[in-house]
C-alpha positions, 0 to 999 in steps of 0.5 A, spaced: 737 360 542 731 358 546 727 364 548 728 366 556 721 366 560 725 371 565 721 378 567 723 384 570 717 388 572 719 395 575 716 400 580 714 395 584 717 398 590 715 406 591 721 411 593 717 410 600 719 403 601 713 400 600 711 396 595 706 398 589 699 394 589 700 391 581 707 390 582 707 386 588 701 383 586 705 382 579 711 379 581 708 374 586 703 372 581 708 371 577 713 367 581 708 363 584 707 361 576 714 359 576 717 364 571 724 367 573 721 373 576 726 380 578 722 385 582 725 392 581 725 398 585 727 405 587 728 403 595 730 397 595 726 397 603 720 396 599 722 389 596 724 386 602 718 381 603 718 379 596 725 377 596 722 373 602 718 369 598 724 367 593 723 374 589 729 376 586 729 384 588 734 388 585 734 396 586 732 400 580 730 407 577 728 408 572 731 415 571 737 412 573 740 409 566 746 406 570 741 402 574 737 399 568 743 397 564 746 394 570 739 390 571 739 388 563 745 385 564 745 381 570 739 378 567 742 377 561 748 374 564 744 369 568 738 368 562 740 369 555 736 375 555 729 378 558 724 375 556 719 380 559 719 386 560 713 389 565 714 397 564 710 398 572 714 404 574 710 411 574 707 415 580 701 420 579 703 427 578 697 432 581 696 439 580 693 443 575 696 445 568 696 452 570 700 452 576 704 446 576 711 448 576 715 445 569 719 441 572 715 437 575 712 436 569 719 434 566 720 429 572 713 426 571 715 425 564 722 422 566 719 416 569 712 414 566 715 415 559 722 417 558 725 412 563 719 407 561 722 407 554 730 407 555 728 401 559 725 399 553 730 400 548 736 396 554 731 390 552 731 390 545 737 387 543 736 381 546 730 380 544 732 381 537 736 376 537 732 370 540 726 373 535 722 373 541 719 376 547 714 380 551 713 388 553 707 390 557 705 398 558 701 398 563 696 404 562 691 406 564 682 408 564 686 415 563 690 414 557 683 414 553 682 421 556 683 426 561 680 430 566 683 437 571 688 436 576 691 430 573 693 433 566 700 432 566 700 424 569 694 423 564 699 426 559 704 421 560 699 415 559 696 418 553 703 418 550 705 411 553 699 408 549 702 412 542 709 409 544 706 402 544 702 402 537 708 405 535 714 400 538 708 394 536 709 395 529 717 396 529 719 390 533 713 384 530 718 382 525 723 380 531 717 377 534 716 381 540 710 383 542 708 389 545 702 388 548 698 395 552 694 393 559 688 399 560 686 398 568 679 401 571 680 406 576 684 400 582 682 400 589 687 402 594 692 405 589 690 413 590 687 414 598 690 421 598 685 422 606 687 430 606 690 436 600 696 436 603 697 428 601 697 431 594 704 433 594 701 440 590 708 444 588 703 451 589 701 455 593 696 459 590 688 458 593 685 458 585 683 452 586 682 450 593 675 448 594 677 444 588 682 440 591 678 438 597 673 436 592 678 432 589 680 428 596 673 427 598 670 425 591 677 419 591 674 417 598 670 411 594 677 409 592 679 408 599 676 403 602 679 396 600 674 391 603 667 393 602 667 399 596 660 403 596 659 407 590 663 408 584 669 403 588 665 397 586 666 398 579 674 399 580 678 393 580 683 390 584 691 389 584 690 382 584 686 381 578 691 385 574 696 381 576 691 375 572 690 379 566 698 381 566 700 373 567 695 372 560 697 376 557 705 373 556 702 367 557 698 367 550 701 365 543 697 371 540 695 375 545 690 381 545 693 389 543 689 392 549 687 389 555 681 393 557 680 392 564 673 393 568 667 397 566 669 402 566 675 403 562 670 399 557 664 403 557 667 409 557 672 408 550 665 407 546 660 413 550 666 418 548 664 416 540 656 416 542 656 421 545 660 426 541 664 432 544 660 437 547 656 431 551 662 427 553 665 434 556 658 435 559 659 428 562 666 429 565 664 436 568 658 432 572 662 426 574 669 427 576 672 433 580 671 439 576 673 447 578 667 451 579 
């Protein structure tokens, strides 16, 4: 059988309707290479100028178990099997530990890693039974640790990265490869311009100096075309859409893909500097209630 080159990324349109910057980044890239790009989304409003451009778009969610199995098959049906799957789908969840309601709780881990490993599990046979292919996690800087106000999204991405060592070793006989991509902070993808933006399910005060702090310090991720201060070390879409491509690409490819300074600096310091330096480090430089 030969191995499909077909790649079906999802979460690349918002519930919103627009596009995601790394998945639309991700499948333009991609298509432009001449893989058999499928471009998957809640709102199929937000695939528009994909398909535009020759991008198969098919409306998925991945909460929604009869959408993905319905994806699976189409691409099975037209390729032999999915080639590659990019598990793209996930949203930030903000609010603290304390306040946040559980069932918020319970959606964010729906999405960022029930639903990313149901889709996983959909793929599976058909990559067994070409003995081949690729799975991509995209992770996150914030899968190495965790800082307030988004300790639940942070949560989902520290158990991305187990699923994925995990899955990596169990799936290597068949000849599938799992490979795990760590983005710096990305530019543009968080903007939030006011507390409301946040989309915070409380309605307690406790931390609302906080909350301002948090907008505000985001403000150098804001800015897209000229980034000043910590938004020079943040990386673009577009360069994870490169990293993404190399990854499938290599006949042996990396574990991790650590991309930018900051994930790769950060990694190393927490061993250097110890506990008790490293949260002394986190309090000082990110957002942090007083």
């Amino acid at each position: 059988m030969t191995p499909s080159r077909a790649v079906l990324i999802t979460g690349v349109s918002s519930q919103s309707g627009l596009s995601s910057g790394t998945g639309r980044a991700t499948a333009l890239r991609l298509h432009r290479a001449g893989w058999p790009v499928y471009a998957t989304g809640r709102n199929p409003d937000g695939l528009k100028d994909l398909a535009e451009q020759g991008i198969t778009t098919l409306r998925v969610d991945v909460t929604d178990e009869r959408s993905m199995a319905a994806a699976v098959d189409r691409i099975t049906d037209e390729h032999g099997a999915v080639g590659v799957l990019v598990n793209n789908a996930a949203y930030s969840l903000n609010g603290t530990i304390g306040e946040t309601p559980v069932a918020a709780v319970r959606r964010q881990f729906e999405t960022n890693l029930f639903g990313l490993s149901r889709m996983t599990q959909l793929v599976l046979p058909g990559m067994r039974a070409q003995q081949a292919g690729r799975i991509v996690m995209m992770s996150s800087i914030f899968g190495l640790f965790a800082t307030p106000g988004r300790g639940y999204y942070q949560a989902t991405k520290h158990a991305l990265e187990a699923v994925s060592d995990s899955l990596r070793l169990e799936v290597a006989p068949s000849g599938i490869k799992v490979v795990v991509i760590e983005p710096s902070p990305i530019l543009g993808s968080f903007v939030p311009t006011t507390v409301g933006d946040l989309g915070l399910e409380t309605d307690s005060d406790l931390y609302r100096d906080f909350w301002q702090h948090f907008v505000d310090w985001h403000g150098a991720y804001r800015e897209v075309e000229h980034p000043k201060g910590r938004g020079r070390t943040s990386v673009r879409a577009g360069r994870v859409a490169q990293v993404v491509e190399k990854a499938i690409s290599a006949r042996r490819p990396r574990i991790r893909y650590r991309i930018g300074v900051p994930v790769r600096l950060l990694r190393p310091q927490r061993v250097l500097f110890g506990e008790r330096a490293w949260e002394a480090f986190v309090t000082r430089f990110f957002p942090t209630p007083s």
